[in-house]
C-alpha positions in Angstrom: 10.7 -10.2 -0.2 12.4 -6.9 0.4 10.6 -4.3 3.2 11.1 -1.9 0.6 8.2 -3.6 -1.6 6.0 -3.6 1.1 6.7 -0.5 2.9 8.1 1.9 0.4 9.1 4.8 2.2 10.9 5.6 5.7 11.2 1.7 5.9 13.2 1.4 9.2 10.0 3.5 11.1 7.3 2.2 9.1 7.8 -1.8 9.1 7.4 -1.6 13.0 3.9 -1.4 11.7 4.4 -5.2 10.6 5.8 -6.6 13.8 3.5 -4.8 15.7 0.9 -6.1 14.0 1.2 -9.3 14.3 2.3 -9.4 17.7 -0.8 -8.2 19.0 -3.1 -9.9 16.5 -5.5 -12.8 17.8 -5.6 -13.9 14.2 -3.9 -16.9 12.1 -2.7 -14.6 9.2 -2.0 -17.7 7.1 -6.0 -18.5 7.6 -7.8 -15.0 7.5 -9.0 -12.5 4.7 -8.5 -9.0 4.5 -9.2 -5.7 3.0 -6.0 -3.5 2.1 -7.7 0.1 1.9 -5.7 2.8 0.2 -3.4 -0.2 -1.5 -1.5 2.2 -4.3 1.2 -0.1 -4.8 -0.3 -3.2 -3.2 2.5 -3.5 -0.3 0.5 -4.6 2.3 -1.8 -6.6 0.3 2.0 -8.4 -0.8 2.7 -9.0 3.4 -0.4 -10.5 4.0 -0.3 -13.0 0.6 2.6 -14.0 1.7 1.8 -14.7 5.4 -1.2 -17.0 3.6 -4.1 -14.7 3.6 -6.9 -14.0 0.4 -6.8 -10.4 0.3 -8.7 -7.9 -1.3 -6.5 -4.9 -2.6 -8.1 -1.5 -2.7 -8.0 2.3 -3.3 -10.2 4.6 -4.7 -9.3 4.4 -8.4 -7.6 1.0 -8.4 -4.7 -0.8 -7.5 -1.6 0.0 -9.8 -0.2 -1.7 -12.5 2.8 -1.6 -10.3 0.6 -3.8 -7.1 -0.1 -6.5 -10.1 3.6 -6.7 -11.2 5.0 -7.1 -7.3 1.9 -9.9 -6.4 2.8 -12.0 -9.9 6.2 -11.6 -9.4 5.9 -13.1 -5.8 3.4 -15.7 -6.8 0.6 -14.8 -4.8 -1.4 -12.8 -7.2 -3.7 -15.9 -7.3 -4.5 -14.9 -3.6 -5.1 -11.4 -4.5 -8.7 -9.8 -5.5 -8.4 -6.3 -7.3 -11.2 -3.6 -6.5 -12.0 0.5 -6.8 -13.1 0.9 -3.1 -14.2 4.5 -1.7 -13.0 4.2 2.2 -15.8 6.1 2.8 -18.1 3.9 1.5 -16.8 0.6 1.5 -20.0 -1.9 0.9 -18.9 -4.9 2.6 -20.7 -5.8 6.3 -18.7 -8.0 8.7 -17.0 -10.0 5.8 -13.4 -9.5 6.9 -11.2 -10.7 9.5 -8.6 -7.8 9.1 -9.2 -4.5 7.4 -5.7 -2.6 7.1 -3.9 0.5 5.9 -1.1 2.5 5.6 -1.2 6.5 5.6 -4.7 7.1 4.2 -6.8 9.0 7.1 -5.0 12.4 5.9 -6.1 11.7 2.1 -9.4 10.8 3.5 -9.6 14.0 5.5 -8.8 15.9 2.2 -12.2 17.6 1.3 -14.7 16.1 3.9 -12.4 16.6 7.4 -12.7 15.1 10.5 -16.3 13.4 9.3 -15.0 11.6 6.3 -12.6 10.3 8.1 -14.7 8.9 10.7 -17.3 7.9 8.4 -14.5 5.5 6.9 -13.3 4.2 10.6 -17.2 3.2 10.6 -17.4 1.5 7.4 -14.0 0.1 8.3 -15.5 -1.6 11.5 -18.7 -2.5 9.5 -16.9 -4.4 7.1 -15.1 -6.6 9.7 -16.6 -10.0 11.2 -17.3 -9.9 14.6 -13.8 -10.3 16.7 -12.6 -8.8 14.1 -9.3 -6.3 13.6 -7.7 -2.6 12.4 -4.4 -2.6 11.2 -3.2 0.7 10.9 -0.3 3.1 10.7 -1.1 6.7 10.3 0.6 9.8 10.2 0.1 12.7 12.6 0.4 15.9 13.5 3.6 15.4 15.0 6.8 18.3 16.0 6.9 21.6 15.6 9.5 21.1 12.8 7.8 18.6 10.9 4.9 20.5 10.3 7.1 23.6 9.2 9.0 21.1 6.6 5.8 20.0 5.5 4.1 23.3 4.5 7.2 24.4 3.1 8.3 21.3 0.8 5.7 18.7 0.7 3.1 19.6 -2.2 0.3 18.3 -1.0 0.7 18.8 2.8 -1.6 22.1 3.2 -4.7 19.9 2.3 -3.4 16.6 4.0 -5.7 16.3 7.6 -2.8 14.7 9.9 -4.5 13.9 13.2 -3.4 13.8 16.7 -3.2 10.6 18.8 -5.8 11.5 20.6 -8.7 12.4 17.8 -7.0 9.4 16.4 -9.0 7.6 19.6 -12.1 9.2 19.2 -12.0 8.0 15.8 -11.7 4.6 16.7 -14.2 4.6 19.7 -16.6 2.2 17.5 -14.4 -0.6 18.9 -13.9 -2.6 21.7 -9.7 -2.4 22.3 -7.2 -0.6 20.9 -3.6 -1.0 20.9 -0.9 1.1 19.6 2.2 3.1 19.8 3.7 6.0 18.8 6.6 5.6 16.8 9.8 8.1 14.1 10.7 11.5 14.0 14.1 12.0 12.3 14.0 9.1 9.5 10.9 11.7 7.9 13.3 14.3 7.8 15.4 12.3 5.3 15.8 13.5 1.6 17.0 9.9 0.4 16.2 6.2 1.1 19.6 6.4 1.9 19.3 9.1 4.3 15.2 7.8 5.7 17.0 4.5 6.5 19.9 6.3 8.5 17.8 8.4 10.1 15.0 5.6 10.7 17.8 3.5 12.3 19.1 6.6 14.8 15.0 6.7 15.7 14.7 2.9 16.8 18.0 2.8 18.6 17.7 6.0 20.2 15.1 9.0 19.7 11.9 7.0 20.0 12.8 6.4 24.0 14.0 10.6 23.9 11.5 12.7 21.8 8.4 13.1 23.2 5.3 11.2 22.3 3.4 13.9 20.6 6.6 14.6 18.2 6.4 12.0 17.0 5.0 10.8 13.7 3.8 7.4 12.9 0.6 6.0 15.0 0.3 2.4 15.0 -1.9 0.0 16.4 -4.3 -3.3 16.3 -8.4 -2.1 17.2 -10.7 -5.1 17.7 -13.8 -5.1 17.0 -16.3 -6.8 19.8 -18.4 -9.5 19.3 
């Protein structure tokens, strides 16, 4: 299955997310279920049905029609559970092994800031089993430059809350370990998939070990949950 169905966007930075992941996971993927928060499109919820898992695919209004197509047309939609889940407000207590997402905290942090956001890290520990873990990859604050281009081409960026590594953290303090990295800068800057995955490439070989942490803008990491 192609990283692009999963991943969608700046794939070279954000499938690190993937290895990452399971690298520093404890888990059997093939045996665990999960909650995909902030789905859309279903690619994570795709990853994880094909590593085995029974997943739960989520966002606030739905999954799309276009998260249905990609599970059928990978045969695991059979391993796939469809639900309108508020991260906020998720309603599940320790039922999960893994709870994951993709670039949701900023939607999150839309109209109810740093709280809402926090409030969902909570629920998001809540609904995990004891032992259980985080996925996530979230976008931050990042350089100087990014935070121009954003304001002055990205639509919804003004209302977007990006956070910093380190409030990042704080949000996570509810759990017992954290892991992560810090990963992209240039493959954002791209204007094509063409152009992301250039870019994207230059970042792995080269600028992640030259720009400086806080410039950069991916965050992403495994938090366990104690118990």
């Amino acid at each position: 299955m192609p990283l692009q169905d999963i991943v969608e966007w700046d794939v070279r930075n954000w499938s690190a997310a993937l290895d990452f992941w399971t690298r520093h996971s404890v888990h059997d993927l093939g045996s665990c279920t999960a909650l995909e928060l902030g789905s859309r499109n279903g690619g994570l919820s795709l990853w994880l049905a094909l590593e085995g898992a029974r997943v739960v695919c989520s966002d606030v209004l739905g999954p799309t029609y276009v998260a249905v197509g990609k599970h059928r047309a990978a045969g695991v939609a059979h391993r796939v559970e469809y639900q309108s889940i508020d991260a906020t407000k998720i309603g599940y207590d320790a039922a999960f092994d893994i709870v994951l997402f993709k670039s949701m905290l900023g939607a999150v942090g839309r109209s109810g800031g740093r709280a809402a956001q926090a409030t969902a890290i909570a629920e998001m520990h809540k609904a995990l089993k004891p032992g259980g873990e985080l996925f996530f990859a979230e976008n931050l604050v990042a350089s100087p430059i990014h935070r121009y281009l954003r304001r002055r081409y990205v639509r919804w960026a003004t209302t977007w809350r990006y956070v910093t590594v380190p409030e990042m953290l704080g949000l996570l303090a509810p759990f017992s370990s954290v892991r992560y990295r810090t990963i992209g800068f240039a493959g954002a800057l791209g204007r094509t998939s063409a152009q992301r995955n250039l870019l994207g490439s230059l970042d792995r070989m080269l600028l992640d070990r030259l720009v400086p942490k806080q410039w950069r803008y991916i965050m992403i990491g495994v938090a366990r949950k104690g118990g």
